[in-house]
C-alpha positions as CSV (number, residue, x, y, z in Angstrom):
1,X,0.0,0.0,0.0
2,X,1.3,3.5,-1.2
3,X,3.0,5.3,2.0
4,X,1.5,8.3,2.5
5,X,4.1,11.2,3.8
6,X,1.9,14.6,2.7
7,X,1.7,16.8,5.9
8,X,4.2,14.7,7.6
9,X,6.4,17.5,9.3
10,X,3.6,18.8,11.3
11,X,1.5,16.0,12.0
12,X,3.5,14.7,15.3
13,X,1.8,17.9,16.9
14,X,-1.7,16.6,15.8
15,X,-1.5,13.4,18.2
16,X,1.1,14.1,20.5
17,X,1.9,17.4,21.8
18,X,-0.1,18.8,24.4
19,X,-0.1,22.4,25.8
20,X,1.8,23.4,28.8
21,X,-1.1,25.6,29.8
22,X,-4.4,23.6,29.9
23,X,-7.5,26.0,28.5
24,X,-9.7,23.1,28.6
25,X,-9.4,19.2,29.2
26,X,-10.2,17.9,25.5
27,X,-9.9,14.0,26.7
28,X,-12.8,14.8,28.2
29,X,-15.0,16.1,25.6
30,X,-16.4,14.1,22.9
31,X,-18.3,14.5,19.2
32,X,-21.6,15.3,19.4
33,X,-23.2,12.2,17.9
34,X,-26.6,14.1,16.8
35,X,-24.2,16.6,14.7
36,X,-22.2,13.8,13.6
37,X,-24.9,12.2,12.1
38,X,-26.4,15.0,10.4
39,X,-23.1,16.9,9.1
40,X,-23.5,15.5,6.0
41,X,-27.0,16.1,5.4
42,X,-25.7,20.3,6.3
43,X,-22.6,19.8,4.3
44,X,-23.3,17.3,1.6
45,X,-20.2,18.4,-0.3
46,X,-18.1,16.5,2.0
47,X,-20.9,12.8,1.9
48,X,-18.2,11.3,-0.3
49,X,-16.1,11.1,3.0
50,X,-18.7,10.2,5.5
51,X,-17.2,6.6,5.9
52,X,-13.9,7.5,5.8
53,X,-14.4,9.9,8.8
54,X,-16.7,7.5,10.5
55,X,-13.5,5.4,10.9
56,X,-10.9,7.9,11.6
57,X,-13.4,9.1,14.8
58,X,-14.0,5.3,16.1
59,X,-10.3,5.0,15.9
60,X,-10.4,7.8,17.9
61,X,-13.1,7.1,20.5
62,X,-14.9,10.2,18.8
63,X,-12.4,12.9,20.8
64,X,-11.7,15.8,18.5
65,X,-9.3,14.9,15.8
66,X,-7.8,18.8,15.5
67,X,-8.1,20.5,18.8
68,X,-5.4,19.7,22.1
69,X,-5.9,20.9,26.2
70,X,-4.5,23.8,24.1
71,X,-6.6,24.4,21.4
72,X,-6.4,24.1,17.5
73,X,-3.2,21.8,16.6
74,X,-0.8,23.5,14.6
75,X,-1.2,20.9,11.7
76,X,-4.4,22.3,11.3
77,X,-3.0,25.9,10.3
78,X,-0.7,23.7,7.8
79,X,-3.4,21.9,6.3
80,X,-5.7,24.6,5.9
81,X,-2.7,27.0,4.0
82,X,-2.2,23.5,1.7
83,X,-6.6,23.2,1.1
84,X,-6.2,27.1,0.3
85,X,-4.1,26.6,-2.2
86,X,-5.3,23.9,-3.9
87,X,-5.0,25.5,-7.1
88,X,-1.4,25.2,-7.2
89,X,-1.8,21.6,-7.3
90,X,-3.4,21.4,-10.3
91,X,-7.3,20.8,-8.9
92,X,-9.6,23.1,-10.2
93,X,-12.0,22.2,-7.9
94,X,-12.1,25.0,-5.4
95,X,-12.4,23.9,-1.5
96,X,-16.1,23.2,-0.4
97,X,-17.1,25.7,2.1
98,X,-14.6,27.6,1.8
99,X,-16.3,30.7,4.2
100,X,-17.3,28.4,7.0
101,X,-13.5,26.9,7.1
102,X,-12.2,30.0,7.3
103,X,-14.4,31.1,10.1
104,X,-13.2,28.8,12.2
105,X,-9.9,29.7,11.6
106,X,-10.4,33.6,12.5
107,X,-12.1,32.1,15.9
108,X,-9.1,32.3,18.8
109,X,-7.0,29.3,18.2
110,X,-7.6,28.4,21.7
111,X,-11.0,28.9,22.0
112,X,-12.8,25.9,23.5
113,X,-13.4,23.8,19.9
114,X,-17.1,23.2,18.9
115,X,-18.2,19.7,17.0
116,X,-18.9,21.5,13.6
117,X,-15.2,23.0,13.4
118,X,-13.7,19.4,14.4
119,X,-15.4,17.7,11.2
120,X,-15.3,20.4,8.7
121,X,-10.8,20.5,9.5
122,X,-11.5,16.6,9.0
123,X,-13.8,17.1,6.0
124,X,-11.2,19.7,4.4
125,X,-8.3,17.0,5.3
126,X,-10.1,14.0,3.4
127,X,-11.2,16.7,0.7
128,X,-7.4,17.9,0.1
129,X,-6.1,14.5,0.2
130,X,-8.8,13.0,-2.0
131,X,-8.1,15.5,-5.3
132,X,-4.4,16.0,-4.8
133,X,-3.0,12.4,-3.7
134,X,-5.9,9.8,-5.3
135,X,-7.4,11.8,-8.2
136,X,-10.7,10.7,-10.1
137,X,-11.5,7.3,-8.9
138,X,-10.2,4.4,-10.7
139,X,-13.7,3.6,-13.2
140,X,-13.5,7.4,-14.0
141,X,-9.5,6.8,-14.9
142,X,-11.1,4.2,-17.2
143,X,-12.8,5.9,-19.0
144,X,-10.1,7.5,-20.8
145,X,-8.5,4.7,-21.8
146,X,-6.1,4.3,-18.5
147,X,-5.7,0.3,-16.8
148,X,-2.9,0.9,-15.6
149,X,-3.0,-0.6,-11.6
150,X,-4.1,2.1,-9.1
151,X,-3.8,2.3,-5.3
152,X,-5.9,3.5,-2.9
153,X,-4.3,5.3,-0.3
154,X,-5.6,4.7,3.4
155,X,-5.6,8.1,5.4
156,X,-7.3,7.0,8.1
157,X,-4.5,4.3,8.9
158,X,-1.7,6.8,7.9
159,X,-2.6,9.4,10.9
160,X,-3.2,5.8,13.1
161,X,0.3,5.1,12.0
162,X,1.8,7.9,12.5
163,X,0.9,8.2,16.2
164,X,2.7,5.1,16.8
165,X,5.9,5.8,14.7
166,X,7.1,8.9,15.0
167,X,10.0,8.2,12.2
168,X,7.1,8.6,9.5
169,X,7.9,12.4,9.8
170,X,9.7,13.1,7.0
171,X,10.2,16.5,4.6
172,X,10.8,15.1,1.1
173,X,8.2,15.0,-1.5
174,X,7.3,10.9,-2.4
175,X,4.0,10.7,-1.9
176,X,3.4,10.9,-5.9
177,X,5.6,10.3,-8.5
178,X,8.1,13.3,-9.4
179,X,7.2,13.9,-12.8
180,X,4.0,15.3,-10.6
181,X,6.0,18.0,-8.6
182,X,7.9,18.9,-12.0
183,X,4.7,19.6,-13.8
184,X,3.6,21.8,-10.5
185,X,6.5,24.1,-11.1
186,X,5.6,24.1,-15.2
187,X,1.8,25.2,-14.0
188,X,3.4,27.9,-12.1
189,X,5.6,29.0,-14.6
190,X,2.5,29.1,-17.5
191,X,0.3,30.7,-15.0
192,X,2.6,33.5,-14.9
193,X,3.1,33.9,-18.4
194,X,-0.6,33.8,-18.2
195,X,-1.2,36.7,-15.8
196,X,1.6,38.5,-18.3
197,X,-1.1,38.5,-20.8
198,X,-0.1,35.0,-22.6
199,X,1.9,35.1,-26.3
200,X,0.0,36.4,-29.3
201,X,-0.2,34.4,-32.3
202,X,2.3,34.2,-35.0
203,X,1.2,35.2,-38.6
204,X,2.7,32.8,-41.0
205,X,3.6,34.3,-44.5
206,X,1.7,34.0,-47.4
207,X,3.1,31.8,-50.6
208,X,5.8,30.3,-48.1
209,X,6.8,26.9,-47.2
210,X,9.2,27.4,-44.4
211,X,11.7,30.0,-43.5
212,X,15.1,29.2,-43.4
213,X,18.3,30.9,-41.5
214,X,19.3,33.7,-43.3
215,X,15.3,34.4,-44.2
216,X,13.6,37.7,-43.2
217,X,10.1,38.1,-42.3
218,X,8.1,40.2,-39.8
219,X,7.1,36.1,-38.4
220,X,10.2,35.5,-37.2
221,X,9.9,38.4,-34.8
222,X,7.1,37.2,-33.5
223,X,8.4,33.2,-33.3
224,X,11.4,34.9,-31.0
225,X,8.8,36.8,-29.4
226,X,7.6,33.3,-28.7
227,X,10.6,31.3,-27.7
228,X,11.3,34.3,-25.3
229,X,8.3,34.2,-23.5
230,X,9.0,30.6,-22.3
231,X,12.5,30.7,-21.9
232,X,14.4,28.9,-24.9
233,X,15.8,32.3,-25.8
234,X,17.5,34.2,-23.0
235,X,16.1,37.8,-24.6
236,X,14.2,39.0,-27.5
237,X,16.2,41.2,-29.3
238,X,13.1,42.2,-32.0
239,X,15.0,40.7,-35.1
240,X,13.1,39.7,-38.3
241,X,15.9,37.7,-39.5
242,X,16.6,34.0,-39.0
243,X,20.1,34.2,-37.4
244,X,22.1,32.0,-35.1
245,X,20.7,33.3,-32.4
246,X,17.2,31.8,-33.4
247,X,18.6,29.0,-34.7
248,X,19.6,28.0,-31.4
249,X,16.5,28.9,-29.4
250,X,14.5,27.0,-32.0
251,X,17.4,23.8,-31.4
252,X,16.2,23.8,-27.8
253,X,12.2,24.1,-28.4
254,X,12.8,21.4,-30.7
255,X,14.3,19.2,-28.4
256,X,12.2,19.8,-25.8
257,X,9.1,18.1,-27.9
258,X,11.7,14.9,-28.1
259,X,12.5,16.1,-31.7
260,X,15.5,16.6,-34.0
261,X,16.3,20.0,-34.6
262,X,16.9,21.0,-38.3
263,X,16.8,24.5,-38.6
264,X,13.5,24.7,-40.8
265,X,10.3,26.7,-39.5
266,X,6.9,24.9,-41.5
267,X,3.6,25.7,-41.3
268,X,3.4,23.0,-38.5
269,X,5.6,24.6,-36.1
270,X,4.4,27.6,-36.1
271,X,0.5,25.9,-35.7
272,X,1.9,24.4,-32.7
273,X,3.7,27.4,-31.1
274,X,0.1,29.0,-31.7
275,X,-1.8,26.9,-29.1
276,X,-3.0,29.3,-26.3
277,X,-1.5,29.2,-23.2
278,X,-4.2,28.2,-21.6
279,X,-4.8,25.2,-23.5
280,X,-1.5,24.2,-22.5
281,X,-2.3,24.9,-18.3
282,X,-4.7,22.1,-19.4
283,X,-3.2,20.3,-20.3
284,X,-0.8,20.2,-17.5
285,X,-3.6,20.1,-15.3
286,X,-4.5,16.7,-17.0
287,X,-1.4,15.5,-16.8
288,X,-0.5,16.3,-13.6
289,X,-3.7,14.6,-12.7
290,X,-2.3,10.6,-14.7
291,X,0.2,11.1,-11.9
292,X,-1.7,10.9,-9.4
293,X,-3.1,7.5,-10.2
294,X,0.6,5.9,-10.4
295,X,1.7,4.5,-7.7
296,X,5.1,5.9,-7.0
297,X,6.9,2.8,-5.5
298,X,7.3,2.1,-9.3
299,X,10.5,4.5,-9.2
300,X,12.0,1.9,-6.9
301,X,11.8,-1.0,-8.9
302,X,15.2,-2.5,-9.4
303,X,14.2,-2.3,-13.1
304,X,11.8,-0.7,-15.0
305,X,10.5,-0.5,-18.9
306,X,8.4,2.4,-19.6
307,X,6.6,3.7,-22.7
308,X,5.2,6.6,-23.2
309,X,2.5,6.4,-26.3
310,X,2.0,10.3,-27.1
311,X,5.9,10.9,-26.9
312,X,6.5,7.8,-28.7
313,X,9.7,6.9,-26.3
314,X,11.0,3.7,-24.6
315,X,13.0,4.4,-21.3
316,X,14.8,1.3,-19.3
317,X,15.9,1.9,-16.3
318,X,17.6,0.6,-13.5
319,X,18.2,1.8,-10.0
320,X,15.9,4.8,-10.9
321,X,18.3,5.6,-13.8
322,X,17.6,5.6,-17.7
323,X,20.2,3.0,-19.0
324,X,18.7,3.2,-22.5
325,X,16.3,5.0,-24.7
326,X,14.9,4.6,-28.0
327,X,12.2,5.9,-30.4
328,X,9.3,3.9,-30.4
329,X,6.0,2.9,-33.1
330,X,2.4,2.7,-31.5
331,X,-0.7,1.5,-32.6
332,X,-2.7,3.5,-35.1
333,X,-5.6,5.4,-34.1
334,X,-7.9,1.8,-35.1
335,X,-5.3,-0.2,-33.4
336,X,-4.6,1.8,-30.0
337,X,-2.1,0.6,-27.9
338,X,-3.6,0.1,-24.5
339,X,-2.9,1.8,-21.2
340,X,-1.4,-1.3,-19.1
341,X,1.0,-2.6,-17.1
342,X,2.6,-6.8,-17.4
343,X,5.9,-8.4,-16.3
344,X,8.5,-9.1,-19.4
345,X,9.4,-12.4,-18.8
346,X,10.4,-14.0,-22.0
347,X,12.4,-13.1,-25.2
348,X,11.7,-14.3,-28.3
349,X,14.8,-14.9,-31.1
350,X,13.7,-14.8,-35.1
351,X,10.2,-15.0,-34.0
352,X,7.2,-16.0,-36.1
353,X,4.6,-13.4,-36.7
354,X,1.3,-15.7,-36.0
355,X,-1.1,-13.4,-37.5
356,X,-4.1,-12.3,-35.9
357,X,-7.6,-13.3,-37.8
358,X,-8.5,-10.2,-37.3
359,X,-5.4,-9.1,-39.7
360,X,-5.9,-11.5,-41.4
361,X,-9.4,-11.3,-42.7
362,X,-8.8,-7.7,-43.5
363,X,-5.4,-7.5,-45.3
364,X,-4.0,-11.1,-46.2
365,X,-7.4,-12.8,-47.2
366,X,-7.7,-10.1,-49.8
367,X,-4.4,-10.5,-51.1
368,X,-4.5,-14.1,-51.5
369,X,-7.6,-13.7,-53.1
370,X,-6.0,-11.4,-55.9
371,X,-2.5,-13.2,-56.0
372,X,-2.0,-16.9,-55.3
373,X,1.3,-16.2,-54.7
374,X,0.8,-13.8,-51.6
375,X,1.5,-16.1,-48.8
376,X,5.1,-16.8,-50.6
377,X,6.4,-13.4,-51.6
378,X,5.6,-12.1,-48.1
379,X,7.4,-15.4,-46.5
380,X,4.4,-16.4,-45.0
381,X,2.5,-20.3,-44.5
382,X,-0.6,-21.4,-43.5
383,X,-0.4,-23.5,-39.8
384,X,-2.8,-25.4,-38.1
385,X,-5.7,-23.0,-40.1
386,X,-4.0,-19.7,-39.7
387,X,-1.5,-17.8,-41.4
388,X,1.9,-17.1,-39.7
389,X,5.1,-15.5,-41.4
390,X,8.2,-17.3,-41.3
391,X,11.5,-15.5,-39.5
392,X,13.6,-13.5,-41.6
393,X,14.9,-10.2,-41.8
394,X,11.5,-9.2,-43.6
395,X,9.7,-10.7,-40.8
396,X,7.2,-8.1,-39.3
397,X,8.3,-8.7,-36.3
398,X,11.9,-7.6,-36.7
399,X,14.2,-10.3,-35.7
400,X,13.5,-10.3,-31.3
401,X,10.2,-9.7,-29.7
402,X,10.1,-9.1,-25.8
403,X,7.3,-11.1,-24.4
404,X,5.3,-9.8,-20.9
405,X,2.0,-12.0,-21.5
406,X,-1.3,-9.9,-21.2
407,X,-5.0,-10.3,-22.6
408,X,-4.2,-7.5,-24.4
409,X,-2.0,-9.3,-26.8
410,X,0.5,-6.3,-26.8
411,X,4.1,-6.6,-26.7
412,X,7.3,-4.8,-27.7
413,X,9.7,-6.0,-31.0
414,X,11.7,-5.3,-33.7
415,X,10.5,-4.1,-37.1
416,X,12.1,-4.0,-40.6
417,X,10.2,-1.1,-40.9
418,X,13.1,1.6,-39.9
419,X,12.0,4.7,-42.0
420,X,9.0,5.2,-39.7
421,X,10.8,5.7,-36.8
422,X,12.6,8.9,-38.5
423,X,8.8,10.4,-38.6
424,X,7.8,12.8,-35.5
425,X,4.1,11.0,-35.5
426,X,5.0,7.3,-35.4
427,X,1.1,5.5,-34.9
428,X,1.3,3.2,-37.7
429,X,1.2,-0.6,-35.7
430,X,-1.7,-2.5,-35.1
431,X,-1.8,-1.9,-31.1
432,X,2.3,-3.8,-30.4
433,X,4.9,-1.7,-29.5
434,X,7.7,-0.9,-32.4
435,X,11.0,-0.4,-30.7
436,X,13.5,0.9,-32.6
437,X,17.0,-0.1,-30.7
438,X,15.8,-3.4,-30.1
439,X,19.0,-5.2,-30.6
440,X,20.7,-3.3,-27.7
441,X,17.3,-4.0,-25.7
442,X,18.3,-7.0,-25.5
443,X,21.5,-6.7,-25.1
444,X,21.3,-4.5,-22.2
445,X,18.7,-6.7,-20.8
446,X,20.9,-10.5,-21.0
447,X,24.2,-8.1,-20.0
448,X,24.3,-9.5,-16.7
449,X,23.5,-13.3,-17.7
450,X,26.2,-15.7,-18.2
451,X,24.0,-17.2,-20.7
452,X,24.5,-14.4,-23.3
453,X,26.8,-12.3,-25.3
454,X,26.1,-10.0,-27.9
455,X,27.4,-12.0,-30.7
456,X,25.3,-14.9,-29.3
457,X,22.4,-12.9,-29.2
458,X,22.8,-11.3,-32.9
459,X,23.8,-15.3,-33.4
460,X,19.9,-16.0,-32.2
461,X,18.1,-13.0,-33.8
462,X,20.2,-14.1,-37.3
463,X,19.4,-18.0,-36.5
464,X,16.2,-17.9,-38.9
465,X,14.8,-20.2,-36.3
466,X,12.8,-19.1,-33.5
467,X,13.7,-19.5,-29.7
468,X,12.5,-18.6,-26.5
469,X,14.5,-17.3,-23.5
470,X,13.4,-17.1,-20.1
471,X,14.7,-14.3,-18.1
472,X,15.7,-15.3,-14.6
473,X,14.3,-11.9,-13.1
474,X,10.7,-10.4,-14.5
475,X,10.9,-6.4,-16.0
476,X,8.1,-4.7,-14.8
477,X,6.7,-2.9,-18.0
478,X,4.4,0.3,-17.6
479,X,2.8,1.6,-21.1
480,X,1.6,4.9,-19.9
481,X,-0.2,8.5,-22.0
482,X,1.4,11.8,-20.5
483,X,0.8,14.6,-23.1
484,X,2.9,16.8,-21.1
485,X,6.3,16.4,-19.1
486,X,8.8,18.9,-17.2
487,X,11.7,18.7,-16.2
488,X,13.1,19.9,-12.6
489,X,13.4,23.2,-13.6
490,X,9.5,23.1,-14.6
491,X,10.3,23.4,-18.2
492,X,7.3,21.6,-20.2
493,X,7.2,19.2,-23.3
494,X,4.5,19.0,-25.2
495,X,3.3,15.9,-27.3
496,X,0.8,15.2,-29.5
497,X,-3.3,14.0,-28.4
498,X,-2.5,10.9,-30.7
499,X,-5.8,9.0,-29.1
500,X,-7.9,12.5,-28.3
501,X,-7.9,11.6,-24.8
502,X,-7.2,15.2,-23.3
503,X,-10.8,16.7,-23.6
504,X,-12.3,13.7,-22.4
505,X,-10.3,14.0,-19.1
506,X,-10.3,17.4,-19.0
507,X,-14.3,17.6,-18.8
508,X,-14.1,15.2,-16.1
509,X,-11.8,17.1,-14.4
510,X,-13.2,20.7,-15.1
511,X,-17.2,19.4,-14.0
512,X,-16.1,17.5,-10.9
């Protein structure tokens, strides 16, 4: 179960530090069990948590949760400045009640506490940790498209823990994963640039097809307007020529969005540079938002594949640490490669392709039907009632597949196919996973076995036989959708709604 640490510094004062000067005894003053039961019916905004603070007041033989012999706890001050600001956390749900909370809060901190102001702090603390730790519940998450596994996080048992262990109390961020808390300091960042009024939009020029150093064009002022704004040029210095200068804030937008820079601004570009800045808050509000339904113990797996769909990228790591990275293929917009998580376990050497009916009533049947030759020109043989392509460099496949078995039928492998991987959009599969450095996938994967070398495995993916290895330690493999990423200095990618899944989320998110 995910350890929860949010509010951890202050929370040893909620259980366990009493007041030197006694204003009242609280251990001998109780909830009011008439309020109790009809809280929710006066502040139905917090039902959703009726059982969960049902449980956290047994636990506590109904005594008041926030107040001491000396009155409100400090953590309370600490949790109400975090509820406050909820914003900054992405949630654009504003805090229920907000009036009535902050009442309570201009009320002398050691006034003798009143039922109502015990379960509104709780039903602001369930509230908070609700939309900023656990996010739309998990048949919500579905519906866009997300099965990766989710945790539920149990706040009642962490503030139960807590009294018992004080060494919970820690100050580092880890209760979500920290991709989250580098897309909090991005959302800060484009807030800003939002208060400052945003960027304007650039005009392309008419009967052009790209701009090119050396090119002048009142555009170009405007694209370093741009790249100013957001920090890939330290200063905009007006120009309407294409020099070096550009060139080089262009080289770092460019890379940024996981691309290749090559000194060409298209049509494209400059569509993209266009999108308001508020659509982009968005969608680091959605994004921000996938995080929270990751558990973040993932970062401490000894090893780790994960691929990101929109920004069509394969990272391996170990220890936390990327060992290897490679452009990846997805599946088309028919063939969508699905949100999941498995266990690699196998690897497969000169595989056969065993086609998939589905495949094979819509592309070979044809095919044989206008050539009786199809089956042999694309190396392929019928078997057992279906068709399956023989290993070979022309293989579909590639010559390696990596094999984590699902009910999804989705797994990563080599393709003949390299030109795609040279495109920025690569959806082209039918739902499998392209990788484009599969040979040193598996190389860097079998490095520590005895078993293998790389000449034995090129040996195996060259045998024109097919063979199976088992690995002696499972990869977890995570295929995830983040639109947006930042790094630790808050600076924001953006990648491409291949599956149109933003809106979807964002409406559930913006009507919550």
């Amino acid at each position: 179960m995910r350890t929860i640490r949010l509010f951890a510094l202050s929370c040893l004062m909620l259980f366990g530090v009493v007041s030197c000067k006694k204003k009242f005894d609280v251990d001998k003053m109780s909830i009011d069990d008439a309020k109790f039961e009809t809280f929710f019916e006066r502040y139905p905004e917090f039902a959703d948590f009726e059982e969960q603070m049902t449980e956290l007041y047994e636990k506590h033989q109904n005594h008041f949760i926030w107040y001491d012999d000396g009155g409100r706890v400090e953590f309370a001050e600490v949790l109400y400045n975090r509820a406050s600001q909820i914003g900054a956390e992405g949630v654009v749900t504003k805090l229920p009640y907000r009036d009535k909370i902050a009442a309570i809060y201009d009320i002398d901190e050691k006034k003798k506490p009143e039922t109502d102001n015990d379960l509104l702090i709780s039903g602001m603390y369930f509230f908070y940790t609700s939309k900023v730790l656990e996010g739309l519940d998990a048949d919500k998450s579905k519906q866009t498209g997300w099965y990766l596994p989710r945790e539920k996080g149990a706040y009642v048992d962490y503030l139960d823990a807590l009294m018992k262990d004080p060494d919970l109390i820690k100050k580092d961020e880890k209760e979500l994963i920290g991709q989250y808390y580098n897309l909090r300091k991005g959302l800060q960042r484009y807030r800003e640039i939002q208060k400052k009024g945003g960027w304007g939009s650039i005009t392309w020029p008419e009967g052009k097809k790209s701009l090119k150093p050396g090119d002048n064009d009142p555009g170009i002022a405007q694209i370093r307007t741009r790249l100013a704004i957001v920090g890939d040029l330290a200063a905009d210095s007006k120009s309407t020529v294409f020099d070096d200068e550009l060139k080089a804030g262009l080289a770092r937008y460019e890379q940024r969005q996981g691309r290749a820079p090559d000194n060409i601004i298209t049509p494209a570009l400059v569509k993209e540079m266009n999108v308001p800045v508020q659509e982009r808050i968005k969608t680091i509000v959605v994004n921000m938002e996938r995080c929270r339904w990751i558990d973040p113990d993932i970062t401490e797996s000894k090893e780790l594949i994960a691929v990101n769909i929109p920004s069509y990228r394969l990272v391996y790591f170990r220890e936390g640490k990327p060992v290897l990275e490679s452009n990846v293929v997805v599946g088309k917009e028919l063939n969508k490669t699905v949100v999941f998580s498995g266990k690699m376990s196998y690897l497969v050497f000169s595989p056969y392709w065993n086609i998939p009916p589905s495949i094979i009533k819509k592309e070979i049947q044809p095919g044989i039907d206008a050539d009786p030759d199809y089956l042999e020109k694309h190396n392929m043989e019928w078997n057992n009632g279906q068709v399956r392509q023989k290993p070979g460099n022309e293989n579909s496949l590639g010559l390696v597949k990596f094999m984590f078995p699902n009910s999804n039928n989705i797994y990563l492998h080599d393709t003949p196919a390299k030109s795609l991987f040279s495109k920025d959009t690569r959806a082209f599969s039918h739902g499998c996973v392209r990788v484009e450095k599969a040979r040193d996938l598996a190389v860097k994967i079998l490095d520590s076995d005895k078993n293998w070398s790389p000449e034995k495995i090129d040996e195996a993916m060259h045998a024109g036989k097919e063979s199976h290895y088992s690995l002696k330690h499972k990869i977890p493999v995570y295929i995830a959708y983040f639109t947006a990423r930042a790094d630790e200095n808050g600076n924001v990618s953006f990648y491409d709604d291949v599956y149109q899944r933003d809106n979807r989320l964002a409406h559930l998110l913006y009507t919550e």
